[in-house]
C-alpha positions in Angstrom: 0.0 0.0 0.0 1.4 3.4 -1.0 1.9 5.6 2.1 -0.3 8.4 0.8 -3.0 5.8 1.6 -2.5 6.8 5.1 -3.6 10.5 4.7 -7.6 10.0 3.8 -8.2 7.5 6.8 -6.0 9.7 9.1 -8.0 12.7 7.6 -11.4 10.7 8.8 -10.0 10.4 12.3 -9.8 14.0 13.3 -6.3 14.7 12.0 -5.7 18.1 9.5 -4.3 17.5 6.4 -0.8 18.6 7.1 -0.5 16.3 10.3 -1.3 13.4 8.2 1.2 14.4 6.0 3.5 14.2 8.4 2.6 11.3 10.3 3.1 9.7 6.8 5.8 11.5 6.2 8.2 10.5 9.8 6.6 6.8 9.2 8.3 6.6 5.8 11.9 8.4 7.1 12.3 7.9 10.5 13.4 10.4 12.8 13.9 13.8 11.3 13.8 17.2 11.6 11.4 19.6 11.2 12.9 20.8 8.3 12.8 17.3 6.3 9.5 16.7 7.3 8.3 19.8 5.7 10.2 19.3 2.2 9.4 16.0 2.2 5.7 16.1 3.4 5.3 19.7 1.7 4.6 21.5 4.8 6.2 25.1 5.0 8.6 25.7 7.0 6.6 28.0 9.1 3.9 25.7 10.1 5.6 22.2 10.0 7.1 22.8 14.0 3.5 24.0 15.0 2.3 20.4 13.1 4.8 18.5 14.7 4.2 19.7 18.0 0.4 18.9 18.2 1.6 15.1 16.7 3.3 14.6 20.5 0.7 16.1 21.8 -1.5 13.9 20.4 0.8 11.0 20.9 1.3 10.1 17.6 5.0 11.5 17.7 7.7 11.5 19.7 10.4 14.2 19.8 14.0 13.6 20.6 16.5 16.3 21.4 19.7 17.1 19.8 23.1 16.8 21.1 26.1 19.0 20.2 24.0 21.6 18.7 22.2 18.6 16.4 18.1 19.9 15.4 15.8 18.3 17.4 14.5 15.3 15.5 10.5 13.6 15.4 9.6 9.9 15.8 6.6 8.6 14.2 4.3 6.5 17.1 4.2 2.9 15.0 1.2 2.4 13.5 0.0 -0.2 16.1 0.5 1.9 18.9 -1.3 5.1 17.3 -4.3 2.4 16.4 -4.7 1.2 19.8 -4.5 4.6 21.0 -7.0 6.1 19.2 -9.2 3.2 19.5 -8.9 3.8 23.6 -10.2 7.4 23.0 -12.9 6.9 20.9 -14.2 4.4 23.3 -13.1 6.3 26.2 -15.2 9.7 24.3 -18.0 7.4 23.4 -19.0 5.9 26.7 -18.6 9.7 28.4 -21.1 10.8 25.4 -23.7 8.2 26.4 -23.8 8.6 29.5 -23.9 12.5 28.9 -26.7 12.1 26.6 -28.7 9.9 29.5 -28.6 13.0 31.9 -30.0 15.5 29.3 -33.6 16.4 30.3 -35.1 17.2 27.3 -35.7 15.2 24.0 -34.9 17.6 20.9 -37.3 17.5 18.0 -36.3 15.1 15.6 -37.7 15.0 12.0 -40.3 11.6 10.9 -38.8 11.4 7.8 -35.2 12.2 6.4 -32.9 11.2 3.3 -29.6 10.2 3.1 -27.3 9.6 0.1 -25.0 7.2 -1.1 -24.6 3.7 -1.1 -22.2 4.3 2.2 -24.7 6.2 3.8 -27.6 4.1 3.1 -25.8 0.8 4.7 -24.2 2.7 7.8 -28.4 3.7 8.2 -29.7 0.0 7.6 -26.8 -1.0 9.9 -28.1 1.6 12.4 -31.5 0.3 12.5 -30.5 -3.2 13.0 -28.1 -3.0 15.6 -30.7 -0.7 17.4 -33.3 -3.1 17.0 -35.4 -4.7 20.0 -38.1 -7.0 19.1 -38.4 -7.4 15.5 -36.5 -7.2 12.2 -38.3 -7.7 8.7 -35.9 -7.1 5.7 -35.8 -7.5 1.8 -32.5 -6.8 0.1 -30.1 -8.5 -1.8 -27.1 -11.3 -0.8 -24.6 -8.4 -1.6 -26.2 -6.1 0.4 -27.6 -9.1 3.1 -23.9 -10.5 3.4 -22.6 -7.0 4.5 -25.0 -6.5 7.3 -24.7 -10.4 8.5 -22.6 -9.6 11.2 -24.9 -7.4 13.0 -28.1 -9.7 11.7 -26.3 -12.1 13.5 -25.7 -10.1 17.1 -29.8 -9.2 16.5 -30.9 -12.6 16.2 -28.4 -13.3 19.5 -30.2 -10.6 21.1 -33.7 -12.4 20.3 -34.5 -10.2 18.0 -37.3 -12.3 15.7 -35.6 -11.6 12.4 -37.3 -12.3 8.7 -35.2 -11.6 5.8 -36.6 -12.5 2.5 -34.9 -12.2 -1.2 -35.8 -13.3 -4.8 -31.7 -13.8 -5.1 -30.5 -16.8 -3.8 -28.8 -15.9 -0.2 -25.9 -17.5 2.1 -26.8 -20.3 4.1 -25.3 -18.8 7.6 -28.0 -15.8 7.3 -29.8 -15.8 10.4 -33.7 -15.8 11.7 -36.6 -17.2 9.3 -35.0 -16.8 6.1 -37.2 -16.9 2.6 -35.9 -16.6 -0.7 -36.9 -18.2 -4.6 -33.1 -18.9 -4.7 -32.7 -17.2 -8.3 -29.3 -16.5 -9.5 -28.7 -12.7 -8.8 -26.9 -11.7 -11.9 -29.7 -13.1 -13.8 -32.2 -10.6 -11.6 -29.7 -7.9 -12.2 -30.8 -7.7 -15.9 -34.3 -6.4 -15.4 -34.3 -5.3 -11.3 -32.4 -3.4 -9.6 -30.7 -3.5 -6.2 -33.2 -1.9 -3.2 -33.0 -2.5 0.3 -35.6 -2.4 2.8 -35.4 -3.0 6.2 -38.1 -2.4 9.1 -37.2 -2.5 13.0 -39.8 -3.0 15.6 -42.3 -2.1 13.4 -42.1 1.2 13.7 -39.1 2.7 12.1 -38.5 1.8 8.1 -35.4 2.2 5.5 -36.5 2.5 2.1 -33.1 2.6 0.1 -31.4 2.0 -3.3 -27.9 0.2 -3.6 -27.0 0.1 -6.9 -23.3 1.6 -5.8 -24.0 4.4 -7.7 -23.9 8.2 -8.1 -28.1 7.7 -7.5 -27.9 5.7 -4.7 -29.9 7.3 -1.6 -32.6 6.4 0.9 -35.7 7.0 3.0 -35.4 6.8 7.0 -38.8 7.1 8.6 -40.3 6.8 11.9 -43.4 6.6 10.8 -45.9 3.9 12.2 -48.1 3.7 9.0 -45.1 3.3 6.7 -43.2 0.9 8.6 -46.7 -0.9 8.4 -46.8 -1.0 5.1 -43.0 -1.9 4.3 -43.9 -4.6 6.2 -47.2 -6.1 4.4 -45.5 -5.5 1.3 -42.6 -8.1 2.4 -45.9 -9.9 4.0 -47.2 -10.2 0.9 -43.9 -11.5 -1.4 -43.3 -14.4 1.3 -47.0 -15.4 1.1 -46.4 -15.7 -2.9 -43.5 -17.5 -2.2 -45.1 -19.9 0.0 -48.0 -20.5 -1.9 -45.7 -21.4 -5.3 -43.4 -23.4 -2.9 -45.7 -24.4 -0.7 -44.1 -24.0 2.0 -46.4 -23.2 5.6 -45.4 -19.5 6.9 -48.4 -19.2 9.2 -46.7 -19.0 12.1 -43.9 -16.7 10.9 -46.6 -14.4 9.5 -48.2 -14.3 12.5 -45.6 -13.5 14.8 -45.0 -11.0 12.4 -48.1 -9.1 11.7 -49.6 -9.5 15.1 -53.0 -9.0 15.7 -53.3 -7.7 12.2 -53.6 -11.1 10.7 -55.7 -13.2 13.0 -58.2 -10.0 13.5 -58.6 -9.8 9.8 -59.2 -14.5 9.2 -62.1 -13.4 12.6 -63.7 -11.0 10.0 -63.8 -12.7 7.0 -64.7 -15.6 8.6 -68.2 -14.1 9.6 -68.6 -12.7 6.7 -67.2 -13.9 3.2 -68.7 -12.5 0.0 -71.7 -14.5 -1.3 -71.7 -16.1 -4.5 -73.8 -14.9 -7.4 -75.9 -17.0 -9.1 
């Protein structure tokens, strides 16, 4: 890997573009002056000492002083170190934010619906969703999509979460929860569909999202009753086809996951069905 592949993910982590640069830049050298790391990194001279400084501050640098009148010289933390390091602080800075957040009194307004966009963005919100999920998780997608959100499927179902995935694409055999699918080969669905996801926690809050990895990827986060309810009769409604071309029995899986809605509705039509003409 090219050290410049350092700078974007150090970037991402809170560090300016000229201490990445740096950090990449003692990493690649070794100890050295200021003065190298600025015409090697590209710093100027008049910032690179200021650069360095907040580096050892930060811990991911160390500086060692001259001798006989020899420039003080900077050590890059090795990677390792810095990683463990950071990942201390984050954790450290997260657990102090939630239990912040659990002494604030009052519950800011929050919108019902919102958009997000990108294929990143949509499966960090579907991942969201799921790993904030209590009693129930209905989803549709696709095995690309399915396989990258299987490790936190998996903690869900661990959690007793009662998790339904369903696909017309043929899907891994290690997925968890009541799994339905017509097992077609995807790059044949490809031709004519395209990739959506759709997931629905606790039947209450619903992603609506397209993952095509493309510039028009985006999605639909709501926390909507009435549209979670329908996301979920819609998926209702593909594994009941399913079932009845397969047949396979999903009455018990439909109505642990419809509730009420579906034994209420067999009571009614039950009294009264349609009579036939003629």
């Amino acid at each position: 890997m090219s050290i410049a592949a350092l700078i974007p993910p150090l970037e991402a982590l809170g560090f300016t573009l000229n201490e990445a640069r740096a950090y990449a830049a003692l990493l690649q050298r070794g100890a050295s002056t200021g003065y190298e790391v600025g015409q090697h990194a590209g710093i100027p001279r008049s910032a690179v000492y200021g650069v360095l400084r907040k580096l050892v501050q930060t811990g991911a640098a160390r500086s060692m002083a001259g001798r006989d009148g020899e420039p003080e010289r900077f050590v890059a933390t090795p990677p390792e170190g810095l990683i463990a390091l950071l990942k201390k602080r984050f954790d450290s800075n997260t657990d102090a934010l939630e239990e912040a957040a659990t002494r604030v009194d009052t519950t800011p307004d929050a919108p019902d619906v919102y958009g997000v966009r990108g294929y990143l963005r949509v499966m960090e919100e579907a991942e969201r969703l799921i790993t904030t999920a209590r009693t129930q998780l209905v989803v549709s997608g696709w095995p690309r999509e399915l396989a990258q959100l299987a490790q936190e499927l998996k903690k869900a179902h661990k959690r007793k979460v009662f998790l339904v995935l369903f696909s017309h694409a043929a899907l891994p055999d290690d997925l968890p929860g009541s799994v339905f699918s017509y097992g077609l080969d995807e790059s044949d669905l490809e031709s004519f569909w395209k990739h959506r996801l759709v997931v629905v926690a606790d039947d209450a809050r619903t992603l609506v999202g397209a993952t095509e990895q493309g510039v028009h990827d985006g999605a639909v986060i709501s926390a909507t009753a009435a549209i979670a309810e329908l996301a979920t009769s819609q998926i209702a409604l593909d594994i009941t086809l399913l079932a009845q071309r397969t047949r396979q029995d999903v009455e018990p899986v439909m109505a642990k996951m419809l509730g009420a809605r579906v034994g209420s509705l067999d009571a009614l039509l039950t009294r009264k069905l349609p009579k036939k003409r003629g």
